[in-house]
N, C-alpha and C positions, 0 to 999 in steps of 0.2 A: 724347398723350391715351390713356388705358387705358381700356374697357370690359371691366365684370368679369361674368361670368355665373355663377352656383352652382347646380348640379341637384343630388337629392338621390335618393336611393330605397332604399329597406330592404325585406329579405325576412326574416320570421323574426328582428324583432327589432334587425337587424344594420343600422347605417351606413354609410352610403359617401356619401365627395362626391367630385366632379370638376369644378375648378375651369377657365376657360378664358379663358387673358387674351390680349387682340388689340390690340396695338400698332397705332392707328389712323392713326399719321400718324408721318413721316419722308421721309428721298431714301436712294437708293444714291451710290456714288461719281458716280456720271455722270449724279446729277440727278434719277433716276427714282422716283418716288413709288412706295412698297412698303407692303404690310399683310404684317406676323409673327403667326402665333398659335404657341401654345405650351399645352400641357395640363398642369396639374398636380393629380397625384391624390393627397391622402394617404393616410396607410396605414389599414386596418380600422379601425374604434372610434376615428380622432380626434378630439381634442376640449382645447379649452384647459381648464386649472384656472383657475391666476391667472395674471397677469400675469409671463411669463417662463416658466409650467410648462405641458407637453403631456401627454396621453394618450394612446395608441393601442396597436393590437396590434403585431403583429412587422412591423415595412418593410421593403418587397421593392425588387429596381432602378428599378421602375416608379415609387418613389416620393420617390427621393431627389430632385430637383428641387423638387419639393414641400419638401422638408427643407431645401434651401440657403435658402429663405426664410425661413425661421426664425432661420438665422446661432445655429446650437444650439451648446453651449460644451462638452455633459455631455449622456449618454445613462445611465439608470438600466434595466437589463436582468435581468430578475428573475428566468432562467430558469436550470436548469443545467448546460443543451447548451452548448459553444462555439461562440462566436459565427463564423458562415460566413465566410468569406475574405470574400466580395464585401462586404458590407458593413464588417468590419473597415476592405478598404482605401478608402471612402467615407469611415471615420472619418477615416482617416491624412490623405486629400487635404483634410479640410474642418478640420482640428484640434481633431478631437469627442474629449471622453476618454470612456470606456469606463469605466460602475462596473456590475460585476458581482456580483448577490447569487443566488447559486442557490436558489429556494426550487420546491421538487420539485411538480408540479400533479398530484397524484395526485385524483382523486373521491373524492367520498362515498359510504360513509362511513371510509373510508380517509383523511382530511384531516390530516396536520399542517402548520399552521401554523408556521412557528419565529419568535416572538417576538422575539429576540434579532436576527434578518436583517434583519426588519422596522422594524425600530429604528433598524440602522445603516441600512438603504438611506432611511427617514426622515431623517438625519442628513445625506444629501449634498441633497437634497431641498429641506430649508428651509435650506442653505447658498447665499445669494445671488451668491457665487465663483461657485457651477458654472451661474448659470443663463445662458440658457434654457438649459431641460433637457427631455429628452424621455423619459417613463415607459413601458417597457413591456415585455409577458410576450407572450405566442402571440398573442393574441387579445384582450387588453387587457380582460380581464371579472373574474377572479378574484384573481391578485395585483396587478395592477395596480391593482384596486378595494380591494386590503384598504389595500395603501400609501398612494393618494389617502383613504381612508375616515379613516384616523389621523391625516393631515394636515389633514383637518376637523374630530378631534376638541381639534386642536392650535389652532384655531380656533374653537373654543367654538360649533361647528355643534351643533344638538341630534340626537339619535338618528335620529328620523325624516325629515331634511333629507339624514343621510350614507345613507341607508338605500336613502331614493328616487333619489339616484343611483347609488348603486351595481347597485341596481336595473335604471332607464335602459338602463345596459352590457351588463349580465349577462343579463337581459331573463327567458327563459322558462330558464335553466342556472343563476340563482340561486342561491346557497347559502345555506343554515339556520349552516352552520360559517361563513361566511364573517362573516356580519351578528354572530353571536355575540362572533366574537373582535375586533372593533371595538369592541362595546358594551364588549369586557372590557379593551383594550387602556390600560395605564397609562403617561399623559402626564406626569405628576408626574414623571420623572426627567429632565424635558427642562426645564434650569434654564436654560438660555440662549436663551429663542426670538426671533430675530429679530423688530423691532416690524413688519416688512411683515407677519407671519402674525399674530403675537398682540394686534395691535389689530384685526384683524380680524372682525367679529360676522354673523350670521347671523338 
């Protein structure tokens, strides 16, 4: 029997949950009745999409347990640093692949977006091969929002439904660029969509 408990608490916008499962009943070898807990924290900003898709900011060691749960197939890493050893070799022992699109998280009003990144890293995205999949940039607010934002629009979400979550994430770091290049972004070249995403309505 599992008892699951979920606390939640936000400062400034920001999510965090720590999750804590306690294996209430079993023996050891020699009989003896034992309780296990175990903590599993995920990383900054997560949050499921759909079915199969994650969000969050960057996962630290503290968070990969949390990640074997998911039994993730595909990690989509928006960022253009290379990826740290330690988790690299988390991918290797879990048999995560690694798609990397570097899209640069400069501020405003310095912001380009590259359309074209955006596009392909949508392309692994709504590919049902890689899922579960895990999305994410630093902090999980601005590329990671633009990416989940276009996969709504791929989804015939209206403006103000992608807006308000991206929102959510981004909270009080919000971008004017960010929301813009959503509303701009063209689905039309995306002739093959998967019917899990494009029967989708909102």
């Amino acid at each position: 029997m599992k008892a699951v408990s979920v606390t939640d608490g936000d400062g400034n916008g920001d999510t965090c949950r720590t999750i804590g499962v306690a294996l209430v009943s079993g023996s050891s070898p020699t009989g003896e009745a034992y309780e296990y807990d175990e903590q599993y924290t995920p990383p900054f900003n997560f949050a499921m999409v759909e079915n199969g898709i994650y969000r969050s900011g960057f996962p630290d060691s503290t968070n990969f347990s949390f990640l074997q749960t998911l039994s993730l197939r595909s990690i989509v890493y928006l960022c253009p640093e290379p990826y740290p050893e330690v988790n690299a070799e988390f991918l290797r022992s879990n048999g995560i692949r690694l798609f990397q699109f570097g899209v640069d998280g400069s501020k405003e009003p310095f912001v380009n977006i590259p359309e074209d990144t955006i596009r392909e890293a949508l392309k692994v995205v709504i590919d049902i091969r890689n899922h579960p999949l895990l999305i994410h940039c630093k902090r999980g607010k601005h590329r990671t929002g633009c990416v989940v934002g276009c996969l709504r629009k791929l989804q015939k979400w209206c403006l103000t439904s992608i807006f308000d979550e991206y929102q959510r994430f981004a909270a009080a770091k919000a971008r004017v660029s960010d929301q813009r290049f959503m509303e701009l972004f063209d689905i039309s070249t995306f002739k093959h969509i998967p019917k899990e995403f494009s029967c989708l309505k909102r």
